[in-house]
Each structure stands twice: as structure tokens, then as C-alpha cells.
PDB file with one MODEL, atoms N, CA, C and O in Angstrom:
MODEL        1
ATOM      1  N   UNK A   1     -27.915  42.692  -5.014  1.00  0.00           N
ATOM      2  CA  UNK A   1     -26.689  42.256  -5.649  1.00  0.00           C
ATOM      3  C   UNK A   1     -25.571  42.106  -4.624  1.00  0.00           C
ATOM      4  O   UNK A   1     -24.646  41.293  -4.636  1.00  0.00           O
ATOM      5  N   UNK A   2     -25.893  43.215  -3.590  1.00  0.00           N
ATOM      6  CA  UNK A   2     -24.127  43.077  -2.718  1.00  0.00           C
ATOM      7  C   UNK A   2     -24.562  41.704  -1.744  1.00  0.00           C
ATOM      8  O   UNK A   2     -23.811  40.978  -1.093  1.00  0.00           O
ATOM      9  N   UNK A   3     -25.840  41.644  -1.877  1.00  0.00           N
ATOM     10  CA  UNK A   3     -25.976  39.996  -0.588  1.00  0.00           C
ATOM     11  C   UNK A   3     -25.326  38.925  -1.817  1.00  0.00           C
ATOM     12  O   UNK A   3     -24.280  38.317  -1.589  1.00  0.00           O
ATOM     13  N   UNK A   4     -25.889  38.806  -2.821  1.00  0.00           N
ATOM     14  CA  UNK A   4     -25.471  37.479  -3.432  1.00  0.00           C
ATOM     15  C   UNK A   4     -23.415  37.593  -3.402  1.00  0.00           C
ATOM     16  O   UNK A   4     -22.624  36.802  -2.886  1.00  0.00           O
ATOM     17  N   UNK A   5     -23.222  38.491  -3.935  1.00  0.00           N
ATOM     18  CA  UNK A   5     -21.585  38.221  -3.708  1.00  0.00           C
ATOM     19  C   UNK A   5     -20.981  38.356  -2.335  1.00  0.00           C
ATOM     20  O   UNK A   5     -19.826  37.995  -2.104  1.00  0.00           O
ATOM     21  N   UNK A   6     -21.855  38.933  -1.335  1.00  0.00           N
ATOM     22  CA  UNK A   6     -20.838  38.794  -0.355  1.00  0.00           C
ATOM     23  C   UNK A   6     -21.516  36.708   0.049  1.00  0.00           C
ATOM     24  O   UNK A   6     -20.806  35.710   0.178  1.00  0.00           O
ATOM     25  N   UNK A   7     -22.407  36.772   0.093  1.00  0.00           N
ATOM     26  CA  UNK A   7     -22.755  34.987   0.467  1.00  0.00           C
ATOM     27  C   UNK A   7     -21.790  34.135  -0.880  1.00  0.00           C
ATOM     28  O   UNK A   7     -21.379  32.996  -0.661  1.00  0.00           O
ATOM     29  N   UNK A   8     -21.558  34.701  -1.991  1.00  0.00           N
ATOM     30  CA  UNK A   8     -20.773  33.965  -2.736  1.00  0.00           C
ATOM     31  C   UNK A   8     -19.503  34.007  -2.011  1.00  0.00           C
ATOM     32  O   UNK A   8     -19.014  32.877  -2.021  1.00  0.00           O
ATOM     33  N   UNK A   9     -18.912  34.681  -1.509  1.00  0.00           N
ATOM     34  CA  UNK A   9     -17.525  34.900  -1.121  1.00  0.00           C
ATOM     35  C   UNK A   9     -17.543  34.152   0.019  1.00  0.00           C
ATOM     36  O   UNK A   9     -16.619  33.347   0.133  1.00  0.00           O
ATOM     37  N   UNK A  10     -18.266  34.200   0.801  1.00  0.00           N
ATOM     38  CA  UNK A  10     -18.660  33.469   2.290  1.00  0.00           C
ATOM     39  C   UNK A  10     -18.375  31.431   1.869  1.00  0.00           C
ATOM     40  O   UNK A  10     -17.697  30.528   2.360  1.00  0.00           O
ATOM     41  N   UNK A  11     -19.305  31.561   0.778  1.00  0.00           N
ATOM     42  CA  UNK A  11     -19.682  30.363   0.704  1.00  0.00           C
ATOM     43  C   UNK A  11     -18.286  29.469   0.245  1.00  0.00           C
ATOM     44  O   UNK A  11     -18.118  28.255   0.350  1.00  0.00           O
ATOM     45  N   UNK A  12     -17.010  30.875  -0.497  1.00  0.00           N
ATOM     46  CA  UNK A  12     -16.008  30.045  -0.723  1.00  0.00           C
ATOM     47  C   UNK A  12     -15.020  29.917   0.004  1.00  0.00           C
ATOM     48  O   UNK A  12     -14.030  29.242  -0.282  1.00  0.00           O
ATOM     49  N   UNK A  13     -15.190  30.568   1.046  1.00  0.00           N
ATOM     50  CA  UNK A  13     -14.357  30.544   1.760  1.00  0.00           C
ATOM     51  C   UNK A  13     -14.533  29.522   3.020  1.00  0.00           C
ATOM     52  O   UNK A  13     -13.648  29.341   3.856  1.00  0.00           O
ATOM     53  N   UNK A  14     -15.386  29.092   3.028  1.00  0.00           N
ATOM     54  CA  UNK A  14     -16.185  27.917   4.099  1.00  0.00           C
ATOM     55  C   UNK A  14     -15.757  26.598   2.920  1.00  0.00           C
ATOM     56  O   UNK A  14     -15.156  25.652   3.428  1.00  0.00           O
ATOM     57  N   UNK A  15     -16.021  26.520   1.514  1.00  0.00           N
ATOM     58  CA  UNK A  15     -15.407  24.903   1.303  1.00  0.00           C
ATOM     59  C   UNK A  15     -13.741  25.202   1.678  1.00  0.00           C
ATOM     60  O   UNK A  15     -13.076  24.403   2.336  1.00  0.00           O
ATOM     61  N   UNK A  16     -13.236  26.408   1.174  1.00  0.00           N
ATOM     62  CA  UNK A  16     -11.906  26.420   1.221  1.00  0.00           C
ATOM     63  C   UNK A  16     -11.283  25.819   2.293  1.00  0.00           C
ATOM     64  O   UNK A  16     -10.248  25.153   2.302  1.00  0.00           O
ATOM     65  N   UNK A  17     -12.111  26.162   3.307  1.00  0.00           N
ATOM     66  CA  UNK A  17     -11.681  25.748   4.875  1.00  0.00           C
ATOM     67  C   UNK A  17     -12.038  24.313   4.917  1.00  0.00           C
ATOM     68  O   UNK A  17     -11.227  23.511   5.380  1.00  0.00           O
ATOM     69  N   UNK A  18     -13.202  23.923   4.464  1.00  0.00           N
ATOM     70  CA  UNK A  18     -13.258  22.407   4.833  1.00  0.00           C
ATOM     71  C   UNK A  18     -12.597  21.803   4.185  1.00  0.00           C
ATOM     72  O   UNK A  18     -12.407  20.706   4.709  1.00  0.00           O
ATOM     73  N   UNK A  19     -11.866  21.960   2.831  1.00  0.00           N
ATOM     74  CA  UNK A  19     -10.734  21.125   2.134  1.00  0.00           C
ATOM     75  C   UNK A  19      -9.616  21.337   3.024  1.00  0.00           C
ATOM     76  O   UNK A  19      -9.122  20.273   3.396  1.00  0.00           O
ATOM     77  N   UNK A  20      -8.960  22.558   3.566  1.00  0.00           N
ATOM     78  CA  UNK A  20      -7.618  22.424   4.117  1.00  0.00           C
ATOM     79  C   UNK A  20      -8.166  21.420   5.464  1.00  0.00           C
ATOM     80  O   UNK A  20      -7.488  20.404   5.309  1.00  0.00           O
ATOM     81  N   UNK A  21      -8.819  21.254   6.378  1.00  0.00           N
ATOM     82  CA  UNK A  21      -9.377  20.673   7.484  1.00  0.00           C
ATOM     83  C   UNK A  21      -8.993  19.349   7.251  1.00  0.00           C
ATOM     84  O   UNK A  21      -8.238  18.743   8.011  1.00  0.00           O
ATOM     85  N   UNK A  22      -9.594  18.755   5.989  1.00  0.00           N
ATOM     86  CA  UNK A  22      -9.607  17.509   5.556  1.00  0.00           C
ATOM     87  C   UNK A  22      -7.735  16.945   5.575  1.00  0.00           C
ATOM     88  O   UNK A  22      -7.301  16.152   6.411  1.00  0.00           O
ATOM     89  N   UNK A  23      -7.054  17.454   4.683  1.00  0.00           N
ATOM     90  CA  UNK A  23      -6.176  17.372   4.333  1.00  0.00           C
ATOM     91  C   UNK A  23      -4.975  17.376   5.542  1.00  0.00           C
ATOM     92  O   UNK A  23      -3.959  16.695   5.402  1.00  0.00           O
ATOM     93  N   UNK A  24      -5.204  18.205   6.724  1.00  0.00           N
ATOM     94  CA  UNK A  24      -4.420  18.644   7.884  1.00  0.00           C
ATOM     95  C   UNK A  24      -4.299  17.338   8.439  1.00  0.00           C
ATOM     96  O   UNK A  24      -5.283  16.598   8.446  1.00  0.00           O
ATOM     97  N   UNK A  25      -2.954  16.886   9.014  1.00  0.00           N
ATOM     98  CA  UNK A  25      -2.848  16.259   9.965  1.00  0.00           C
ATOM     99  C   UNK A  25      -2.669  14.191   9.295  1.00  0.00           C
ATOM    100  O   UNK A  25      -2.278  13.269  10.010  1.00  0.00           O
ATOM    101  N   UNK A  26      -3.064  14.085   7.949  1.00  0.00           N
ATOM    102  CA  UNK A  26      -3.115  13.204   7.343  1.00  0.00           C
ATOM    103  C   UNK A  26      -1.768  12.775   6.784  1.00  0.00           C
ATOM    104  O   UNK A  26      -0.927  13.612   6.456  1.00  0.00           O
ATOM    105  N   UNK A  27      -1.567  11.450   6.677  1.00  0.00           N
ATOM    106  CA  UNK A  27      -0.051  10.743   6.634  1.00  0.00           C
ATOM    107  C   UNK A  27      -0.242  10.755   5.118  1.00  0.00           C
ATOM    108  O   UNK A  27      -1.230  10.088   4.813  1.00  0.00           O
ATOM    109  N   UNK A  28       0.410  11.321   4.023  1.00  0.00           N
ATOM    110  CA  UNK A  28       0.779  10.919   2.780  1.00  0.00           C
ATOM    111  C   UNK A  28       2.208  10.182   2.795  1.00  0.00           C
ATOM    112  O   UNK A  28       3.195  10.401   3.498  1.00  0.00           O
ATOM    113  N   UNK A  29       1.915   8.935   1.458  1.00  0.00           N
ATOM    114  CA  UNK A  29       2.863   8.390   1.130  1.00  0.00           C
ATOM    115  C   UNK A  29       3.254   8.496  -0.594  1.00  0.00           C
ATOM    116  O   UNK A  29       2.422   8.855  -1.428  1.00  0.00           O
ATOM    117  N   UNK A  30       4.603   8.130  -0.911  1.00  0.00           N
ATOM    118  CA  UNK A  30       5.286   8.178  -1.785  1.00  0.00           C
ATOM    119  C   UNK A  30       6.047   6.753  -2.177  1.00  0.00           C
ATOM    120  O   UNK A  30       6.557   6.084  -1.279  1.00  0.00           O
ATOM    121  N   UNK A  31       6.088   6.406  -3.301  1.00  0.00           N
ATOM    122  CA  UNK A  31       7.274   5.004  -3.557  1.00  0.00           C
ATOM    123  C   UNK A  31       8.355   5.800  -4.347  1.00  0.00           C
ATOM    124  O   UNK A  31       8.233   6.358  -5.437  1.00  0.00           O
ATOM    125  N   UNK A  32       9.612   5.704  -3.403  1.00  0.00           N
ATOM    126  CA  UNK A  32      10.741   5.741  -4.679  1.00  0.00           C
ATOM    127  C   UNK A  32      11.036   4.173  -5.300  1.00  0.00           C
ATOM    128  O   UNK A  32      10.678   3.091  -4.834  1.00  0.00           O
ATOM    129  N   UNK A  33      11.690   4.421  -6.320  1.00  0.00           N
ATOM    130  CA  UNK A  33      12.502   2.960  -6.763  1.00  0.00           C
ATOM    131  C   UNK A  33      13.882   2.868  -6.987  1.00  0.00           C
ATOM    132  O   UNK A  33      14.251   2.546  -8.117  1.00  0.00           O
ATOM    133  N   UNK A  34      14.906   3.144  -5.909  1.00  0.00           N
ATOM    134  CA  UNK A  34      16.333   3.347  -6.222  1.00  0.00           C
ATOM    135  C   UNK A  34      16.594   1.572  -6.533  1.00  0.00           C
ATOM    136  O   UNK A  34      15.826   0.629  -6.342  1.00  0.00           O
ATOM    137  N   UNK A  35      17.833   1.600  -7.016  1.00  0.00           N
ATOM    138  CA  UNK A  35      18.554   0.407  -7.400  1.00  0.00           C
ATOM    139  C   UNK A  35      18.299  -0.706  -6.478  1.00  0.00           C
ATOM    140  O   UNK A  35      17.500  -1.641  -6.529  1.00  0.00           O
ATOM    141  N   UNK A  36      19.542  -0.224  -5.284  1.00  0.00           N
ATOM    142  CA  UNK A  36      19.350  -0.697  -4.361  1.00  0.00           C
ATOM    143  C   UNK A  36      18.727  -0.210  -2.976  1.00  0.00           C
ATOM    144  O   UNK A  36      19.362   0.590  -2.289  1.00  0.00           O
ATOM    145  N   UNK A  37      17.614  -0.642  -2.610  1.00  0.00           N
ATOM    146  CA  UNK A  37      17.330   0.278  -1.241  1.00  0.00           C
ATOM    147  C   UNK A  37      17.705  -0.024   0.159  1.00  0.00           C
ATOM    148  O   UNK A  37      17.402  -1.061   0.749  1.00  0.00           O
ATOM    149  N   UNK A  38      18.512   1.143   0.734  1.00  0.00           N
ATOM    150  CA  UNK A  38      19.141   0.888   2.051  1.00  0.00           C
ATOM    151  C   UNK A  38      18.277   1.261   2.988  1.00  0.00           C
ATOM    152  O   UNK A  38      17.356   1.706   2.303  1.00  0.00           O
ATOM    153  N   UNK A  39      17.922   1.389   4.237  1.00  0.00           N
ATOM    154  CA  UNK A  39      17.090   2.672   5.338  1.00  0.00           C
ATOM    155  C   UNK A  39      17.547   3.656   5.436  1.00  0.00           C
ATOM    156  O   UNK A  39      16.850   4.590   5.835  1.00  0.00           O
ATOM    157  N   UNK A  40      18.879   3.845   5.119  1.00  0.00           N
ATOM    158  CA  UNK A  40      19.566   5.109   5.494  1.00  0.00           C
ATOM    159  C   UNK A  40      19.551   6.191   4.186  1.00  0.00           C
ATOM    160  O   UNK A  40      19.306   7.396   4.238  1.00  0.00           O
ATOM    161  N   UNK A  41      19.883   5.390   3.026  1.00  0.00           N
ATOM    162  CA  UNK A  41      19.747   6.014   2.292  1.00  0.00           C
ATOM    163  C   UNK A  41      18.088   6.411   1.265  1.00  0.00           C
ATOM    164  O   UNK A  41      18.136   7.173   0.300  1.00  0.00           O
ATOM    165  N   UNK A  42      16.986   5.851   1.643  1.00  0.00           N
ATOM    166  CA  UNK A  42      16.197   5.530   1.712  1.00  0.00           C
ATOM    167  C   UNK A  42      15.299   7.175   2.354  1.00  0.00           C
ATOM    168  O   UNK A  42      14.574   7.915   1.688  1.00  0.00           O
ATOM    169  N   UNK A  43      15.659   7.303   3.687  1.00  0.00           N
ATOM    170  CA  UNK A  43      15.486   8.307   4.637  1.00  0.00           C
ATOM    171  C   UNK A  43      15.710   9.269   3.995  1.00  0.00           C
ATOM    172  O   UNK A  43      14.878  10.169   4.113  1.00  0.00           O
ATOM    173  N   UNK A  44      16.937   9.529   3.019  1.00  0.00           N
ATOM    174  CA  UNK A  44      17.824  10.811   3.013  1.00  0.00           C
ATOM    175  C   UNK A  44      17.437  11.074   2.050  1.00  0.00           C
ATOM    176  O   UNK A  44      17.783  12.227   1.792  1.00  0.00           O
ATOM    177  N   UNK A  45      16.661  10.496   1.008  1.00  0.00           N
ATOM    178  CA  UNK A  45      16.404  10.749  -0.135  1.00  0.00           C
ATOM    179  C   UNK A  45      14.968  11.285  -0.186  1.00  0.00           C
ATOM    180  O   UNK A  45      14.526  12.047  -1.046  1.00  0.00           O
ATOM    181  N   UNK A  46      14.109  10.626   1.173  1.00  0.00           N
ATOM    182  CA  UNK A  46      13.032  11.100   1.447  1.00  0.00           C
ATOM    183  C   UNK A  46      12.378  12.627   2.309  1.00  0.00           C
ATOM    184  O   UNK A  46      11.308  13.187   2.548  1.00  0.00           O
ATOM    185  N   UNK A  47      13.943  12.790   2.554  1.00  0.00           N
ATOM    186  CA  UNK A  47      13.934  14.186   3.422  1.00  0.00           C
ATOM    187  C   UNK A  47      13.963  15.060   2.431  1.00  0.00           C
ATOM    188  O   UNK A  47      13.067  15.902   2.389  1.00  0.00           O
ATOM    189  N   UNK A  48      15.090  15.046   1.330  1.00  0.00           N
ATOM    190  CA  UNK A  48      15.780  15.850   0.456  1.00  0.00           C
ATOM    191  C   UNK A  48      14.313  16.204  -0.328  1.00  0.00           C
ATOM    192  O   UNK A  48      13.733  17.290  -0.343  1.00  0.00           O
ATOM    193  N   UNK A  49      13.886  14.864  -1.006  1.00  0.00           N
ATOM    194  CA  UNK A  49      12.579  14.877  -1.771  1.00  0.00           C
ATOM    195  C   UNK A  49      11.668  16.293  -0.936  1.00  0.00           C
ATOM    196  O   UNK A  49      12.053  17.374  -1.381  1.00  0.00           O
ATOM    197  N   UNK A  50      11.066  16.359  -0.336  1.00  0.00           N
ATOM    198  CA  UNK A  50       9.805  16.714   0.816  1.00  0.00           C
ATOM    199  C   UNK A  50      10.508  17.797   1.180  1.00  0.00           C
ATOM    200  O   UNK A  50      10.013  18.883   0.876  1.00  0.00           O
ATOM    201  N   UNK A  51      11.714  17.786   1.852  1.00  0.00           N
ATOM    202  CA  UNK A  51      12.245  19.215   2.281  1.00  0.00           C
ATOM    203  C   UNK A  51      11.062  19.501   3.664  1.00  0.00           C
ATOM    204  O   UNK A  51      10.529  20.610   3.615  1.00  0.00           O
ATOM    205  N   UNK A  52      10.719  18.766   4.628  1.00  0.00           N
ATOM    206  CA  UNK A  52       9.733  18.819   5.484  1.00  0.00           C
ATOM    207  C   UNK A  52      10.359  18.461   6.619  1.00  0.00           C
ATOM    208  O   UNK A  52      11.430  17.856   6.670  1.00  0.00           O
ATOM    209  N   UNK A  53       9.566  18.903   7.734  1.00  0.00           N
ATOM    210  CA  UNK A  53      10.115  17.834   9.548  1.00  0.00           C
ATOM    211  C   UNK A  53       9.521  17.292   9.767  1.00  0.00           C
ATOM    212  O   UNK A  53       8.509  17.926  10.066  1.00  0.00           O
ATOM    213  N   UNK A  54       9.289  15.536   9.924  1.00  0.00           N
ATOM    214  CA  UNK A  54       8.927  14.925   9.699  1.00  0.00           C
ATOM    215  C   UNK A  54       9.109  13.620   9.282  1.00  0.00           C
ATOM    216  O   UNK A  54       9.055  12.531   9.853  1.00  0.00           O
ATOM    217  N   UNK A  55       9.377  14.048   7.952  1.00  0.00           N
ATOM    218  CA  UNK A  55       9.165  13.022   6.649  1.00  0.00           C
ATOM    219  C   UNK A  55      10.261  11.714   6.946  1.00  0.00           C
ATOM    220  O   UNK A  55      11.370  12.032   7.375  1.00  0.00           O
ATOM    221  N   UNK A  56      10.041  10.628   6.781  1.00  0.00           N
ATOM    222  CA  UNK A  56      10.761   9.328   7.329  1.00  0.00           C
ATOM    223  C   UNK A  56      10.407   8.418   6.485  1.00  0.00           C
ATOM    224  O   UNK A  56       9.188   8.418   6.315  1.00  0.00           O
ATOM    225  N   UNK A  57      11.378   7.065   5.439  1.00  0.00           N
ATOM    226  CA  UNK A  57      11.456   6.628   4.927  1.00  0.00           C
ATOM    227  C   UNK A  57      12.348   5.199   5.247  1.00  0.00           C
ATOM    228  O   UNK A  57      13.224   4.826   6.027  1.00  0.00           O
ATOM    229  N   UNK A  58      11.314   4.510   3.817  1.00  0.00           N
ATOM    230  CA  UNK A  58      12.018   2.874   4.929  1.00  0.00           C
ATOM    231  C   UNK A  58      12.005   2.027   3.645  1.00  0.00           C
ATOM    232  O   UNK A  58      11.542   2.383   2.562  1.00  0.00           O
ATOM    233  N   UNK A  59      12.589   0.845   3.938  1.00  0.00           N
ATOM    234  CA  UNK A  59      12.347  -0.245   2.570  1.00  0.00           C
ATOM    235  C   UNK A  59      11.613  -1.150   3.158  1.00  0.00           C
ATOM    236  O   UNK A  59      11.623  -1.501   4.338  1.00  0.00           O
ATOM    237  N   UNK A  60      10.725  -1.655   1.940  1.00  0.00           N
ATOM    238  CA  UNK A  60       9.876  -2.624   2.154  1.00  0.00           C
ATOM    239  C   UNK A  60       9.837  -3.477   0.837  1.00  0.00           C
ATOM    240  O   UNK A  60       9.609  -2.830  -0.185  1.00  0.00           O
ATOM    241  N   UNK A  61       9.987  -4.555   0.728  1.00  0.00           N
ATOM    242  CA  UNK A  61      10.164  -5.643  -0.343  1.00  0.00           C
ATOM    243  C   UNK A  61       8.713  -5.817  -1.193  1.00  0.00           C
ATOM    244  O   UNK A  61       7.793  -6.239  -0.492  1.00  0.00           O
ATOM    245  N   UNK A  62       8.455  -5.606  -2.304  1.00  0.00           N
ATOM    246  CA  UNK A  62       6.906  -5.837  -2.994  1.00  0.00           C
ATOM    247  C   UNK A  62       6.535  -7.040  -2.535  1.00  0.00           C
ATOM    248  O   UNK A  62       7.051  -7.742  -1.665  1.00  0.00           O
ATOM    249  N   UNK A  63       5.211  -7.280  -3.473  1.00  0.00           N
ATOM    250  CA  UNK A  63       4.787  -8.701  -3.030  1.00  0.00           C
ATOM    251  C   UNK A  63       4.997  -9.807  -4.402  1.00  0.00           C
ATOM    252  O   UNK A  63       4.792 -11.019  -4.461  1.00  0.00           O
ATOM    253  N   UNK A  64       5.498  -8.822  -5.462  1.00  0.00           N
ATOM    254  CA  UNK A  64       5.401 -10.051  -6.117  1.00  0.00           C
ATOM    255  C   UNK A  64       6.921 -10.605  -6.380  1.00  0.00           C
ATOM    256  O   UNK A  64       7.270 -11.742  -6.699  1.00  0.00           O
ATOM    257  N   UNK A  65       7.676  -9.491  -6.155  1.00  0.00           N
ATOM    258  CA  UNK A  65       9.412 -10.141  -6.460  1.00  0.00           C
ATOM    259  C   UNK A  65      10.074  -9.751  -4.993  1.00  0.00           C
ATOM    260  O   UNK A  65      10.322  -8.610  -4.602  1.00  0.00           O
ATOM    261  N   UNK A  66      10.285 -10.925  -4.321  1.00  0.00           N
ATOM    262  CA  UNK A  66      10.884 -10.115  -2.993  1.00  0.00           C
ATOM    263  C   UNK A  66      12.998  -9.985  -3.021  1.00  0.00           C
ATOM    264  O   UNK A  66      13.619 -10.046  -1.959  1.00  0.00           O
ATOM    265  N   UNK A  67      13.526  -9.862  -4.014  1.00  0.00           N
ATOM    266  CA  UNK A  67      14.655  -9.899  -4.106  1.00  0.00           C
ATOM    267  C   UNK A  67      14.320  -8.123  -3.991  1.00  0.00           C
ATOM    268  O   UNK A  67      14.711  -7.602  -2.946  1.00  0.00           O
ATOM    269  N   UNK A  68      13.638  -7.231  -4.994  1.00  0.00           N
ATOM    270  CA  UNK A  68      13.857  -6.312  -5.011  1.00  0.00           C
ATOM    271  C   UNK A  68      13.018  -5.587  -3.861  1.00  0.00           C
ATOM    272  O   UNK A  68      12.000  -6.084  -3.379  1.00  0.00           O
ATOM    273  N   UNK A  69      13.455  -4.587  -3.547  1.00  0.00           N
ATOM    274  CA  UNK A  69      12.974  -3.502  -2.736  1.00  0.00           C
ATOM    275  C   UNK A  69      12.736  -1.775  -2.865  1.00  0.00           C
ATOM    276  O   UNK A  69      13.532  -0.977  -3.359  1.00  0.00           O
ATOM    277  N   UNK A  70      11.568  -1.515  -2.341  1.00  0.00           N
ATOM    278  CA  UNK A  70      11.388  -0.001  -3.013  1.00  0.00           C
ATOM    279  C   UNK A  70      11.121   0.647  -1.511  1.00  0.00           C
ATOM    280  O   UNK A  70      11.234   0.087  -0.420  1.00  0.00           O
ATOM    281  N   UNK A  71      10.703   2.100  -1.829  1.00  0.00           N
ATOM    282  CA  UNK A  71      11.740   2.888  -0.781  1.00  0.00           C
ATOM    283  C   UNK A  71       9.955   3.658  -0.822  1.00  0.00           C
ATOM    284  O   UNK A  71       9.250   3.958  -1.785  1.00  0.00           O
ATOM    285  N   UNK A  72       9.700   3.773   0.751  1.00  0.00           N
ATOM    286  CA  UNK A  72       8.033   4.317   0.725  1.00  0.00           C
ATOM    287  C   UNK A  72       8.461   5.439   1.774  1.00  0.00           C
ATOM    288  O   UNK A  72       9.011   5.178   2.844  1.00  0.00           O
ATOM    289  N   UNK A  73       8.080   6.958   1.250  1.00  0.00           N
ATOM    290  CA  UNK A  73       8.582   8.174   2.262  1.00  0.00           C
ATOM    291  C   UNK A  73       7.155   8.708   2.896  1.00  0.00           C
ATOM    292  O   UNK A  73       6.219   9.173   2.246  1.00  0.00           O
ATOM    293  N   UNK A  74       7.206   8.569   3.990  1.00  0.00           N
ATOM    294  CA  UNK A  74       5.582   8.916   5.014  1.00  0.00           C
ATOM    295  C   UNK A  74       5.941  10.412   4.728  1.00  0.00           C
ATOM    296  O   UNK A  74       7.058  10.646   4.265  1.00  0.00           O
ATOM    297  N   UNK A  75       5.089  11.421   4.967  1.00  0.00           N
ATOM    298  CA  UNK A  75       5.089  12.852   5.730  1.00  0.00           C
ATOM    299  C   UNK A  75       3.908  13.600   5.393  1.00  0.00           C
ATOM    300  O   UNK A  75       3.546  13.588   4.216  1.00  0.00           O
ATOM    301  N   UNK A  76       3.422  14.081   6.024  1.00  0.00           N
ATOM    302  CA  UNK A  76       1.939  15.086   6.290  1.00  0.00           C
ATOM    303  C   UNK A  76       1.810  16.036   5.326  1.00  0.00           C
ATOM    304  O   UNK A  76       2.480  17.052   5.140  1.00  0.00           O
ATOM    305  N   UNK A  77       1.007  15.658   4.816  1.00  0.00           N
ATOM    306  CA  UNK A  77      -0.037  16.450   3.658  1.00  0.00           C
ATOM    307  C   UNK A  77      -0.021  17.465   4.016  1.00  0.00           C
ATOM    308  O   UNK A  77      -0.663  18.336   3.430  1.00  0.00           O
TER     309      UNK A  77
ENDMDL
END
């Protein structure tokens, strides 16, 4: 009995590790949709959001209406 739970415990602690592994070091993104989107304000909203060092935000125009613009915040998973 004490082999099967200690290899159970082993065994979870080895995916545990290969999920954080995976996840480390990887660029996640976000879309805001403010009114109007500036870079500056864009940025600041993406810092505040995340609360991270790092995190950097920009406007980029969709593809199907290019009058409007939405606000995409990068920062590490």
C-alpha cells in the first residue's frame, strides 16, 4: 500500500511539473476593445490589467472594419 501512494504522489507531481514547464516562458495575448484606441493608452490599460513586468500593449485595426481599432496586451503566462 505505502508503494502505490507514494508512486501516486510521485506521479503527480511529475505532470504538475510538466504543465508549469509547458506554460513558462510563453507569450499570452489579450484583446481589449476601448472606444478609441491610442498606444499609450492602450499600454496603460494593459499594465494596470496584468499588474506584471513585462506586459506591453498596442493597437491594431481588425480585418474586417479598419476605421475601428482594438487594443492586444502581450505578457507571459
Amino acid at each position: 500500500m505505502t508503494k502505490n501512494t507514494a508512486l501516486t504522489i510521485f506521479m503527480v507531481v511529475l505532470v504538475i511539473e510538466m504543465v508549469m514547464e509547458e506554460t513558462q516562458g510563453d507569450t499570452c495575448h489579450e484583446y481589449l476593445y476601448p472606444e478609441k484606441c491610442e498606444n499609450n493608452q492602450c499600454n496603460s490599460e494593459c499594465a494596470t490589467k496584468f499588474k506584471e513586468v513585462g506586459v506591453f500593449g498596442f493597437c491594431v485595426p481588425p480585418r474586417s472594419e479598419p476605421t475601428e481599432q482594438f487594443c492586444i496586451c502581450s505578457y507571459n503566462c
